[in-house]
C-alpha positions in Angstrom: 37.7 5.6 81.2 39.0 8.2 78.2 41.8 9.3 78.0 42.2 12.9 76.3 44.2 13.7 74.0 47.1 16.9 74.2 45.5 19.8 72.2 49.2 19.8 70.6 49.0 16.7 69.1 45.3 17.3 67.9 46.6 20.0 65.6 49.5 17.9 64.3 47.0 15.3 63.0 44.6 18.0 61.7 47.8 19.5 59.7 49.1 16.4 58.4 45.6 15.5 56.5 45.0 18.9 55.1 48.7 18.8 53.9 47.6 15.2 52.3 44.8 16.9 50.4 47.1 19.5 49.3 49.5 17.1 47.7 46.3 15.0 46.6 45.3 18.1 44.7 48.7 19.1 43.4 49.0 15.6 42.0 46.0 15.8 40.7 46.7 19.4 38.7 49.9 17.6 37.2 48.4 14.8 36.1 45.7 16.8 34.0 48.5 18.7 32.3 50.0 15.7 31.2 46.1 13.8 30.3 46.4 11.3 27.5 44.8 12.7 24.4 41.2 13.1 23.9 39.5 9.7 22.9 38.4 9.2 19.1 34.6 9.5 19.8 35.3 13.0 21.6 37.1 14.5 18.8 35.3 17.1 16.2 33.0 15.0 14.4 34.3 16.5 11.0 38.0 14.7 12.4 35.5 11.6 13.5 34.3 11.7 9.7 37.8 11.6 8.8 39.1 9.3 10.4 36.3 6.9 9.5 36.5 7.4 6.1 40.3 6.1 6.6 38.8 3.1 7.7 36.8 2.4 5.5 39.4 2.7 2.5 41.4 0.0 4.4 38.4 -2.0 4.9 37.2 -1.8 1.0 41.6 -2.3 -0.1 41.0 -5.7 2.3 37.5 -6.8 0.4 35.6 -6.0 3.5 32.7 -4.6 1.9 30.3 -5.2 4.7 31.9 -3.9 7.2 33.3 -1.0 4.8 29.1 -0.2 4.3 28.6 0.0 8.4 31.6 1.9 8.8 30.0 4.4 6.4 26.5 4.3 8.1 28.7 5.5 11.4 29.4 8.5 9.2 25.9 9.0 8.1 25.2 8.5 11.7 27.6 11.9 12.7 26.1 13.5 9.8 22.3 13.0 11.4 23.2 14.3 15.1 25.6 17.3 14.1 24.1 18.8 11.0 27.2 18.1 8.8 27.6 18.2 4.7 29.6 15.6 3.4 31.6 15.7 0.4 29.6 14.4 -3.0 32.0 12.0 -3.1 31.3 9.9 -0.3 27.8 8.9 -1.9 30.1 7.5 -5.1 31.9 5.5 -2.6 28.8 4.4 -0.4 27.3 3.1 -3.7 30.4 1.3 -4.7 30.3 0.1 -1.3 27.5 -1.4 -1.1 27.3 -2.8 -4.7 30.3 -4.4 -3.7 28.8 -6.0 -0.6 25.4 -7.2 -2.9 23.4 -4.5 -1.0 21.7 -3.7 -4.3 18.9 -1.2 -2.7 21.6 0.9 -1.0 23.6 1.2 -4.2 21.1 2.7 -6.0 20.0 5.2 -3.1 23.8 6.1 -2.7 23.5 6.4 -6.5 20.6 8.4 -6.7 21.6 10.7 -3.8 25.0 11.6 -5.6 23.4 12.7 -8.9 20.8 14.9 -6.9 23.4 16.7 -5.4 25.9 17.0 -8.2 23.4 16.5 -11.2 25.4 16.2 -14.6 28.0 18.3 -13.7 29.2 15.7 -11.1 32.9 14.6 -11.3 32.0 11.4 -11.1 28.4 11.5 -13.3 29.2 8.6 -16.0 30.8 6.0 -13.4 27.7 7.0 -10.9 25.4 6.0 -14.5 27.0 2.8 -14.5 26.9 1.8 -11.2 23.4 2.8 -11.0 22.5 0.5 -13.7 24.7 -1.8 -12.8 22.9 -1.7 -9.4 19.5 -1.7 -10.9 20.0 -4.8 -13.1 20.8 -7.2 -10.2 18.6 -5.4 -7.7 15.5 -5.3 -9.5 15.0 -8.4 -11.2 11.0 -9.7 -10.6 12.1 -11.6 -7.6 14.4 -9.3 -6.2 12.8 -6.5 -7.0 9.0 -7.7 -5.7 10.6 -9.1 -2.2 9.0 -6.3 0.3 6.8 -2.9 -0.2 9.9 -1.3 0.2 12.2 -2.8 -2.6 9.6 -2.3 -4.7 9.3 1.5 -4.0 13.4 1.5 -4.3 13.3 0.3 -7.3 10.4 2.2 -9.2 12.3 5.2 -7.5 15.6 4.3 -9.0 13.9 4.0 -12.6 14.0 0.0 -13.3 11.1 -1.2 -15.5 8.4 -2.6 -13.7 7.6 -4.7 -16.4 10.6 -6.7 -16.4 10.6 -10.6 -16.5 13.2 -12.6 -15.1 15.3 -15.3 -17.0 12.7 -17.8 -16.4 10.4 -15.6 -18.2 8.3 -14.7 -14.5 7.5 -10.9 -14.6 7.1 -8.8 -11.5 3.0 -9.5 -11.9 4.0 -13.3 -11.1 6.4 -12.9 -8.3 3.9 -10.9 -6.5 1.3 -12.8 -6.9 3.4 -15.0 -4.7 3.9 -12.7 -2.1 0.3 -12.4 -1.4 0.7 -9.0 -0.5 -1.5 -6.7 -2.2 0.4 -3.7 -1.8 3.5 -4.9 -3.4 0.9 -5.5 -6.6 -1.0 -2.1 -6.1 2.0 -0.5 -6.2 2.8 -2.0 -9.5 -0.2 -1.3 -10.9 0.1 2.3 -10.0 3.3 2.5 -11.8 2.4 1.5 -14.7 2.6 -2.3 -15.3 1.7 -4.1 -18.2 -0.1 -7.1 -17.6 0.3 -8.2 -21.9 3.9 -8.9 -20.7 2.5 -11.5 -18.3 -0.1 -12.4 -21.0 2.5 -13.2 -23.5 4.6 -15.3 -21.0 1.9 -17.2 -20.2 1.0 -17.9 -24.2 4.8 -18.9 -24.2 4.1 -21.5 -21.9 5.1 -19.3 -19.1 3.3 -18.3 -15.4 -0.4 -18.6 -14.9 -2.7 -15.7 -15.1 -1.0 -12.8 -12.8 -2.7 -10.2 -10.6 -2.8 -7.0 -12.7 -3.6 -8.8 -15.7 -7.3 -7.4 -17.4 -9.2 -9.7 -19.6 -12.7 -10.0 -20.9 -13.9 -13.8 -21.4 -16.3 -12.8 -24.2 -17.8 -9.9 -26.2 -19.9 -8.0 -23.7 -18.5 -9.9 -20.9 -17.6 -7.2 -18.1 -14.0 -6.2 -18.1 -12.1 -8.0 -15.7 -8.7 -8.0 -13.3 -6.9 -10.4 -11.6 -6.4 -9.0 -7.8 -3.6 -11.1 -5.9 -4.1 -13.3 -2.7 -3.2 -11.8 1.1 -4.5 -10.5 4.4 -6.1 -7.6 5.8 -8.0 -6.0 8.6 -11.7 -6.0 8.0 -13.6 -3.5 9.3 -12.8 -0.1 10.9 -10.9 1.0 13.8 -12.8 2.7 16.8 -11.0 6.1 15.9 -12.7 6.6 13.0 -14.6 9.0 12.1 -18.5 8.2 11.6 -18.0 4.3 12.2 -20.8 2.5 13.4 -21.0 -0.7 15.6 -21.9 -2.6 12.5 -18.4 -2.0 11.4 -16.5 -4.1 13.9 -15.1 -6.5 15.8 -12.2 -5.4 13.4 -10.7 -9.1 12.6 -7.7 -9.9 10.4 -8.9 -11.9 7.3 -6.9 -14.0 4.4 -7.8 -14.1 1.2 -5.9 -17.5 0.5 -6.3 -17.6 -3.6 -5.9 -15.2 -6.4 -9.1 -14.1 -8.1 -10.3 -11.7 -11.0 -13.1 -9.0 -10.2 -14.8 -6.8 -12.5 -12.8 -3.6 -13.2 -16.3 -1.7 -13.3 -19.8 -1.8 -12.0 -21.9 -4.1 -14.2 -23.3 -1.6 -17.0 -27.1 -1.4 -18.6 -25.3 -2.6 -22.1 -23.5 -5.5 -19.7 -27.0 -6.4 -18.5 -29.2 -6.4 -21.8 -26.7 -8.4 -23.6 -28.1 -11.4 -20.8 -31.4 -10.4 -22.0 -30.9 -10.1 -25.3 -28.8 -13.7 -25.2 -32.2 -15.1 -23.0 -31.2 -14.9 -20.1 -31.8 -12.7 -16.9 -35.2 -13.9 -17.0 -36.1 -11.5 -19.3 -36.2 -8.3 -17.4 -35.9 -5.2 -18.0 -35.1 -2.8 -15.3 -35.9 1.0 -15.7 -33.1 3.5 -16.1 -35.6 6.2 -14.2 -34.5 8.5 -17.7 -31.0 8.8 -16.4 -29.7 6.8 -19.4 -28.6 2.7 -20.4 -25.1 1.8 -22.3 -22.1 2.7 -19.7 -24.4 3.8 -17.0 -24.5 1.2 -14.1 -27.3 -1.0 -14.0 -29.9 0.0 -11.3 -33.3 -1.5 -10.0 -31.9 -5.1 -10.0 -32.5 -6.8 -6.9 -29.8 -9.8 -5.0 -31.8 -12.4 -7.2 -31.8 -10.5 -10.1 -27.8 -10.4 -9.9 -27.9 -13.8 -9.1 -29.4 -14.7 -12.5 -26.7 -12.5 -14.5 -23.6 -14.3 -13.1 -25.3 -17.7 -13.8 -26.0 -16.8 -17.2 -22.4 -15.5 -17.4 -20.7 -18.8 -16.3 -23.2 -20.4 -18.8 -22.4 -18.4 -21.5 -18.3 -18.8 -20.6 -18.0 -21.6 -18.8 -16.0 -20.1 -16.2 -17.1 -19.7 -12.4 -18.5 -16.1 -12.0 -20.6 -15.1 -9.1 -21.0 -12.2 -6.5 -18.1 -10.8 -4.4 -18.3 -12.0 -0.4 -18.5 -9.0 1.8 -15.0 -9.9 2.8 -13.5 -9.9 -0.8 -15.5 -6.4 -1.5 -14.1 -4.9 1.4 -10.1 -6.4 0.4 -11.0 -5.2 -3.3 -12.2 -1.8 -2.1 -9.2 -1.1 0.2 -6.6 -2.1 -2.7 -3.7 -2.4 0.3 -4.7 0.6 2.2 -5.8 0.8 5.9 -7.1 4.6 5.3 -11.1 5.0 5.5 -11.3 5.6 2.2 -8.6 4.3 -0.7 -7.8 7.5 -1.5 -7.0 8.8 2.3 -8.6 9.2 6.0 -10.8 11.9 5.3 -13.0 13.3 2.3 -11.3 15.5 0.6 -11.0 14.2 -2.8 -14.5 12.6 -3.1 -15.3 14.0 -6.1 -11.7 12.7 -8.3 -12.7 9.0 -7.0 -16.7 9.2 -6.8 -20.0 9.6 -7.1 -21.7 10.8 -3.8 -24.2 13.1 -2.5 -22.4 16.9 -3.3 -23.0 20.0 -4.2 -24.0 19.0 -7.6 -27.8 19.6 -7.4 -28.5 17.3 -5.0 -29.9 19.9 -2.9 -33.4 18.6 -4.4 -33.4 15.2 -2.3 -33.8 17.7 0.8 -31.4 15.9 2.9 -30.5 17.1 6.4 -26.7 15.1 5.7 -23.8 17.5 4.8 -22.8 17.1 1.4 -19.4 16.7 0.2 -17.7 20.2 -0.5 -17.0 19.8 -3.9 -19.3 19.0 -7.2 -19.0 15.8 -9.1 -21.2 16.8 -12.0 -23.3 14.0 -11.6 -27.0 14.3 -9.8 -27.7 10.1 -10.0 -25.7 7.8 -11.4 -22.6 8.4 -13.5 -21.3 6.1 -16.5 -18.5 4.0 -15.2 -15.5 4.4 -15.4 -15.2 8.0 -15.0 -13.5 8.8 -11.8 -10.4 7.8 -10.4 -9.1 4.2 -10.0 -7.8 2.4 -6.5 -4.6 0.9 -6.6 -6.1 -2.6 -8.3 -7.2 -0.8 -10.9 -10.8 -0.7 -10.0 -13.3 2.1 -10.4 -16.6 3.8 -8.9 -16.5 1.3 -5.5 -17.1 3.8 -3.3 -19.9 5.8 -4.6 -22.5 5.5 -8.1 -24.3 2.6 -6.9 -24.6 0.3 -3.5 -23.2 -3.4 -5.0 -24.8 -6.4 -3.7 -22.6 -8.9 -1.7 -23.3 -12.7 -1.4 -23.6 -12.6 2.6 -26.9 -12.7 4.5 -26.9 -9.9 6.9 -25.5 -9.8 10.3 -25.4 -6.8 12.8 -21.7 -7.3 13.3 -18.7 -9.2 12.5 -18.8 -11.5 15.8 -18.9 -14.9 14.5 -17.8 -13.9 10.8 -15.8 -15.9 8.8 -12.1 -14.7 8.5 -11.4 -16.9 5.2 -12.9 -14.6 2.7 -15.9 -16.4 2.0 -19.7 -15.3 2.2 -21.4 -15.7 5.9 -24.3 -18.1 5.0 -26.0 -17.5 8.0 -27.8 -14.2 9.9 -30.8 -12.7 8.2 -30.7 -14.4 4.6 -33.7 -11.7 3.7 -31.6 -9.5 3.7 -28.5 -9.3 1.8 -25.2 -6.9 2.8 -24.8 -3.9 0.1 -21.4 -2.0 0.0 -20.1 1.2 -1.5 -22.8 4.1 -0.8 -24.5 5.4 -3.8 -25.1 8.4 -6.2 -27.6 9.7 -2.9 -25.3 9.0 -0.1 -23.1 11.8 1.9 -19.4 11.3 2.7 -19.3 9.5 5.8 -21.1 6.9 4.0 -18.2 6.7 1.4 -15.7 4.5 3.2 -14.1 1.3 2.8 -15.5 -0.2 6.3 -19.2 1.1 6.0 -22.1 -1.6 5.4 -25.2 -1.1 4.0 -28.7 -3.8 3.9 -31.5 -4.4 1.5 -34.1 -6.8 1.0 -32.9 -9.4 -1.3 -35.7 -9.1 -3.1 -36.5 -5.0 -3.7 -35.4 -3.2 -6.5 -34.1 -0.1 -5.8 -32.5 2.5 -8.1 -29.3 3.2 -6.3 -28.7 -0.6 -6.1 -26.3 -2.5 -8.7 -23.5 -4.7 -8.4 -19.9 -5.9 -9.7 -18.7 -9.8 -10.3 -16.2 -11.8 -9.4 -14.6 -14.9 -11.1 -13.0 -18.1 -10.1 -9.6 -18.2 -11.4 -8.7 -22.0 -12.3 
C-alpha cells in the first residue's frame, strides 16, 4: 500500500533542490573569477617562445646542451603550427647549441640558416663563420661525413670538401666504399670528387682502390671506374609505365664486392687495337659508313665480346669479362629507383641519350612515338657525348643494346639475387640491355630487357666490360 505524499511538502523538496543548483551555480561563477592563471602551453605562443628560450639559457649556463637543443626544437615546433618569425638570433644560439652537444649536422644547418637570413650584414656574421667551420671540421670528416645519404647531403650543402681524407689518410671514396651504399658514392661523384686523392693514398701505402676512382690498365684499354658494393631492387614496379612481364618478380639483390666497369661503351678504336694486337679472331666488323674511332662498336655478336675481354685479361693480366644482367641493371640505376637515371618519365632523353627522336629517324618508318626532342644523332653517336649517371657512366641507356653474360629467361622467377650471371634458361640466347640508337622511349629505362641470338651480329648491338677488382 502507498502512501501519498502532502502536495505541501512536494513543493518544499522541489524548492530546496532548485535553490541547491542556484548556489551550485553561484559557486561556480565565483570560482571562475578567482581561476588560477592560464597554464604555460595555453599562453600566446610568442610568450610560449619566450619563456622557452629562458629555459634554454639556464639549461646551456648548466652544460645541458642536449636538452638545451630539444628545448629549442619545442620552439621550432611553435614556429611550424603558428606561422611565427623568430629573431636571427636564435639560429646563432641553436648552432652553438648543438655544436655544444656534438650534433655537428644541426650546427651547420643552424649555421647556414642564420647567414641566409642575415647575410653579411648579420650581427653575429664572423662568430656564425667560425662556428660553421668549426662545425664543418668535426662533422665532416670521411667517416663522419659518409655515415648516411643525408650527412652526406649536409655536408656538401654546408661547403666541406668532399675530397677530404681523414687522419688515417682514408678519404670519403674509402669510407663509402664501406658503406655499400651506392648513393652515398653517387652523390660524391656528382659533387665533384677526386678519385687521384684516393689514388695518391693508396701509392702512400694507404686504402685500396676506392669506388669513384677511374683508371685505364693499358694504352687502349677502355676507361674504367670503380662502382662500390650494395643492394638494390631489380626490376620494375607494376606502376610503371610501359613495363613488361619480363621485367619482374621485382627482387632485392646484393652486390657483395666492389668492382670497376667501363666508363663507356667499348669503341671501334677499343676493338681494333685486339685486332691489331691478334686477337679478336681477327675480325673486322662493319661500321655500316656511320664511322670507327669513338663510335661504339657494332655488329659484334655475345661470342665476339667474349673474345675481346679474354684478350683483355691476356693482354693485362687482370680479370675482365661481361657485366651480369644484375650488375648492368645496379650500374645503370647508379642509386636511383626512377625508370630511368635521370627521372620517372622521358623528358630529358636527349641530355642522357641516344634513342629513336625526332632526329631523322622518321626514315625507319616506325609506328613507335618518338622522343619529343632531337638528339642529333640518326645511328649511333661517339661515346661519351651525353650526360653521365651518378657513377659516372655514359650512353647506358640508349646508342647501342650491351650484351650481358646471362642466358635468357622470360622472367626473374628463379634468378639469382647475388649479382652473378643466371647460367641457365635459353643459353642461345643471351640478355641485351640499354635500347639502342633505333629504339623509342619506353624502351630507354633502367628495368627493360632486351634478347639476341648469341651468335647474330646486328648493328645496334655492342657492349661495355667489367673487371674484377683484386
Amino acid at each position: 500500500m502507498m502512501t501519498s505524499v502532502p502536495a505541501t511538502l512536494r513543493g518544499t523538496r522541489h524548492n530546496k533542490a532548485t535553490q541547491t543548483i542556484l548556489v551550485i551555480a553561484a559557486l561556480g561563477a565565483i570560482l571562475a573569477t578567482y581561476a588560477p592563471p592560464a597554464a604555460a602551453q595555453e599562453l600566446p605562443p610568442e610568450i610560449q617562445v619566450d619563456r622557452l628560450m629562458v629555459q634554454a639559457d639556464r639549461q646551456i649556463a648548466t652544460g645541458q646542451y642536449g636538452a638545451a637543443l630539444r628545448t629549442l626544437d619545442r620552439i621550432l615546433e611553435l614556429q611550424e603550427e603558428h606561422d611565427l618569425e623568430l629573431p636571427q638570433p636564435f639560429w646563432m644560439k641553436r648552432g652553438e647549441v648543438a655544436s655544444g652537444a656534438e650534433d655537428y649536422l644541426e650546427a651547420m644547418a643552424s649555421a647556414t640558416r642564420y647567414l641566409e637570413l642575415a647575410g653579411r650584414e648579420g650581427e653575429h656574421y664572423a662568430a656564425v663563420l667560425e662556428l660553421l667551420d668549426e662545425a664543418i671540421a668535426r662533422g665532416c670528416t670521411p667517416e663522419r661525413m659518409t655515415a648516411t645519404l643525408e650527412s652526406v647531403q649536409a655536408c656538401l650543402a654546408a661547403g666541406a670538401d668532399p675530397n677530404g681524407a681523414g687522419e688515417d689518410g682514408r678519404t670519403t671514396l674509402d669510407w663509402a666504399a664501406e658503406r655499400e651504399d651506392p648513393g652515398i658514392t653517387a652523390a660524391l661523384i656528382a659533387a665533384g670528387v677526386d678519385p687521384a686523392v684516393a689514388a695518391a693514398a693508396r701509392e702512400a701505402g694507404g686504402a685500396a682502390m676506392s669506388p669513384g676512382t677511374v683508371f685505364s690498365d693499358c694504352a687502349g684499354c677502355p676507361e674504367m671506374v670503380v662502382v662500390p658494393a650494395g643492394s638494390f631492387m631489380m626490376g620494375s614496379p607494376g606502376s610503371e609505365d610501359r613495363r613488361s612481364d619480363w621485367e619482374g618478380p621485382r627482387h632485392r639483390v646484393t652486390i657483395g664486392s666492389p668492382f670497376a666497369v667501363g666508363v663507356y661503351e667499348v669503341t671501334f678504336a677499343e676493338w681494333d687495337a685486339c685486332v691489331a694486337a691478334g686477337g679478336c679472331g681477327g675480325y673486322r666488323p662493319a661500321d655500316e659508313g656511320w664511322g670507327r674511332g669513338s663510335r661504339p662498336v657494332i655488329n659484334v655478336s655475345w661470342e665476339d665480346a667474349r673474345e675481346y675481354v679474354r684478350w683483355l685479361s691476356r693482354a693485362t693480366e687482370e680479370e675482365y669479362r661481361l657485366l651480369s644482367e644484375a650488375e648492368w641493371e645496379y650500374v645503370a640505376r647508379a642509386g636511383t629507383q626512377t625508370a630511368r637515371y635521370w627521372g620517372e618519365g622521358e623528358s630529358g632523353q636527349c641530355r642522357y641519350g641516344n634513342g629513336y627522336d625526332r632526329t631523322g629517324h622518321a626514315e625507319l618508318e616506325y609506328s613507335w612515338q618518338p622522343a619529343t626532342c632531337s638528339d642529333g644523332y640518326v645511328r649511333t653517336a661517339p661515346v661519351g657525348l651525353f650526360e653521365p649517371n651518378a657513377f659516372g657512366l655514359y650512353d647506358v641507356l640508349g646508342n647501342v643494346w650491351e650484351w650481358a653474360l646471362d642466358c635468357w629467361n622470360e622472367s626473374y622467377s628463379g634468378a639469382p639475387v647475388d649479382g652473378s650471371a643466371w647460367s641457365s634458361g635459353d643459353c642461345s640466347r643471351r640478355v641485351v640491355r640499354g635500347g639502342s640508337w633505333g629504339f623509342f622511349p619506353r624502351s630507354l629505362r633502367s628495368a627493360f630487357r632486351g634478347r639476341s641470338s648469341a651468335g647474330g651480329r646486328y648493328d645496334g648491338n655492342g657492349f661495355r666490360v667489367a673487371r674484377t677488382i683484386n
